[in-house]
N, C-alpha and C positions, 0 to 999 in steps of 0.2 A: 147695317146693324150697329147699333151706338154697345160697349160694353165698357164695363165699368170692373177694372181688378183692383182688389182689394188685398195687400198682401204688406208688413213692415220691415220686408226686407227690399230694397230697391232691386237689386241684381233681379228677385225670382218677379217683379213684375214686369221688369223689361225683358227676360224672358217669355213671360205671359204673351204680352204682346205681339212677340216677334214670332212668337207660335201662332197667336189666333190672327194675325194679319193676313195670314192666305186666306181667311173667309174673303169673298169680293164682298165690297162693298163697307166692310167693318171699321167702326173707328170708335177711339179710346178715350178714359177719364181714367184715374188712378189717385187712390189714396190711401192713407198708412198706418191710422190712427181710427177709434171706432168713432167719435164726433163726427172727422175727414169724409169719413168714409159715407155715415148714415148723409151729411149735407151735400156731398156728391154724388148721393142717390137722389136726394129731392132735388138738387138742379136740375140733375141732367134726365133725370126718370129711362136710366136705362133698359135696352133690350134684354139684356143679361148682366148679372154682376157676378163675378167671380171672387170668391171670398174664404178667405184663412180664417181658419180657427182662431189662433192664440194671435193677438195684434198688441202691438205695444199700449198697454192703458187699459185695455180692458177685452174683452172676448168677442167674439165673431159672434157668437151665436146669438151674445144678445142684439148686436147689429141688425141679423137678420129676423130677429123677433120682432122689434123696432120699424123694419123693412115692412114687413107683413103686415103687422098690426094698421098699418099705412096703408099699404094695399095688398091685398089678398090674392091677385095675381099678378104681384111679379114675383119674377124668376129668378131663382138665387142658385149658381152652382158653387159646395165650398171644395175647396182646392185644399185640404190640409196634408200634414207631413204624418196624420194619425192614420194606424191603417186597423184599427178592431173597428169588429163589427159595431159594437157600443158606442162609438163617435159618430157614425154613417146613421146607427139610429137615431141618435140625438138630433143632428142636424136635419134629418126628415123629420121630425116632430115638430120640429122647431120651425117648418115651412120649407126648407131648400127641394129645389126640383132634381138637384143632383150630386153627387158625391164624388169624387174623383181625388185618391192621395198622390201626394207627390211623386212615390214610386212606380206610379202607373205608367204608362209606355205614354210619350208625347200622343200620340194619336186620339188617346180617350180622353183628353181633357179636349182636343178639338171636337171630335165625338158630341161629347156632355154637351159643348156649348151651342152645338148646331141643333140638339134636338130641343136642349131648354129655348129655344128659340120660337119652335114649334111646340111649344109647350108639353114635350114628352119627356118624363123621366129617364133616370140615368145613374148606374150606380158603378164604378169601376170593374173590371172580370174579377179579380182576385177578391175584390169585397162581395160579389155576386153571389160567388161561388162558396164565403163561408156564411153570408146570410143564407141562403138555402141546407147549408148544414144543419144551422141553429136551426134554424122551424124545423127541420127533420127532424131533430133529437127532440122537436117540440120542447124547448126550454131557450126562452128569449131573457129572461132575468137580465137584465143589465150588470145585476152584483154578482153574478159568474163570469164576470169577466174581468172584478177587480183583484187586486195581486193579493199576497199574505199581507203586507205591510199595510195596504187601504182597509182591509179588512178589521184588523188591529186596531188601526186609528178610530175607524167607525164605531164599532163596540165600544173605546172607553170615552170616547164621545158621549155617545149613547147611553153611558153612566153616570153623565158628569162631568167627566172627567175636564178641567182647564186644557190647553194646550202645552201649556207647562210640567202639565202635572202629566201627560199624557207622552210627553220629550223624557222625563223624569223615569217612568215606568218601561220604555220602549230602550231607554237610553242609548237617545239619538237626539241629536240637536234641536232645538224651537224650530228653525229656517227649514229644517224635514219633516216636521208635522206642517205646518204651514203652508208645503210646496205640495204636500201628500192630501193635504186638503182640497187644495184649491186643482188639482188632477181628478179626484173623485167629484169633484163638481161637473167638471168637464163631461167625465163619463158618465155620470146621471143626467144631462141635459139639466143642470141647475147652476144658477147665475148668484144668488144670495147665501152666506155662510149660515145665514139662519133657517131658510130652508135647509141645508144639511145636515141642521144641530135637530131640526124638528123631525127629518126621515132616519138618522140614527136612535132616536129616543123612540119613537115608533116600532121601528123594527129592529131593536137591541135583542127581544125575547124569542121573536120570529125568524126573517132571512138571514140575520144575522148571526143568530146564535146556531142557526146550521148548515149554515152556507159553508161547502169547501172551502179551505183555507186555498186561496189563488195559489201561483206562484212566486218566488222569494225575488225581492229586488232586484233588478241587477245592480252587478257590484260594481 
């Protein structure tokens, strides 16, 4: 089995590796960067790619969209350090066959990878177990999962508001709406700030204006 991990920090892929080496017969590619990573998908046209959300330069997710739109069946499991349900969903929208956060037990990311091999899905226990929550309580909203502060950002977004002007009213740094932005990207499964500028203005009147206020940053 050829796999391909995709992670920018070295340590966690030589890790990767030294975990999924007990499959018999497994051998590896690695890259760090999302260019790296999509050109060492078209080399190598891996069995599995193991792949991190947040990559130095730009985002997994679009990697894996990039992945997809290429070919429709391969098998992407992402490996990230997020553990809400609302990242687990984006990245199955987005094509991955499986989920698996860092904090999950070494065995379920071998797990993930033997079944996306076999072409079977694969979502961690602990993310299992709070996606079956949500459909319970029948409310999947992605924006009920964003904090006070994303929320905040969004609505004056949603009105206009510059990012400065939005640091200005919030009074909190530029570098905090900017990082706060580019985090509600992440959780809406969106890659362009102008799609965010266009789903805030959208639903400034609507989920927005009555969405519980999430929980407050942490400090």
């Amino acid at each position: 089995m050829r796999i391909l991990v995709v992670d920018d920090h070295a340590v966690v892929r030589q890790g990767v590796v030294r975990l999924l080496q007990t499959i018999p017969g497994s051998s590896f590619a690695e890259a760090e960067t999302p260019d790296d990573a999509f050109a060492a998908w078209a080399g190598e046209r891996p069995d599995v790619t193991v792949l991190d959300i947040n990559l130095r330069g730009g985002s997994g997710l679009e990697v894996l969209r990039r992945i997809r739109a290429e070919d429709d069946r391969a098998r992407v499991v992402v490996f990230s350090m997020y553990t809400d349900v609302v990242y687990a969903t984006s990245a199955r929208r987005a094509g991955a066959i499986g989920y698996v956060s860092k904090s999950a037990p070494a065995d379920q990311l071998l797990t993930a990878v033997r079944k996306a091999a076999r072409g079977e899905s694969f979502v961690d226990d602990e993310l299992a177990a709070e996606i079956a929550a949500v459909r319970s309580d029948g409310d999947g909203d992605p924006v009920r999962a964003l904090s006070r502060r994303e929320i905040e950002v969004l609505r004056l977004l949603g009105d206009g508001e510059s990012l400065a002007d939005i640091a200005e009213k919030l009074g909190i740094a530029y570098k905090t709406v900017a990082n706060t932005m580019t985090r509600v990207k992440e959780k809406l499964g969106m890659d362009r700030t102008g799609d965010l500028i266009r789903f805030a203005v959208e639903n400034r009147h609507h989920r927005l204006s009555t969405a519980a206020l999430g929980p407050d940053e942490p400090a």
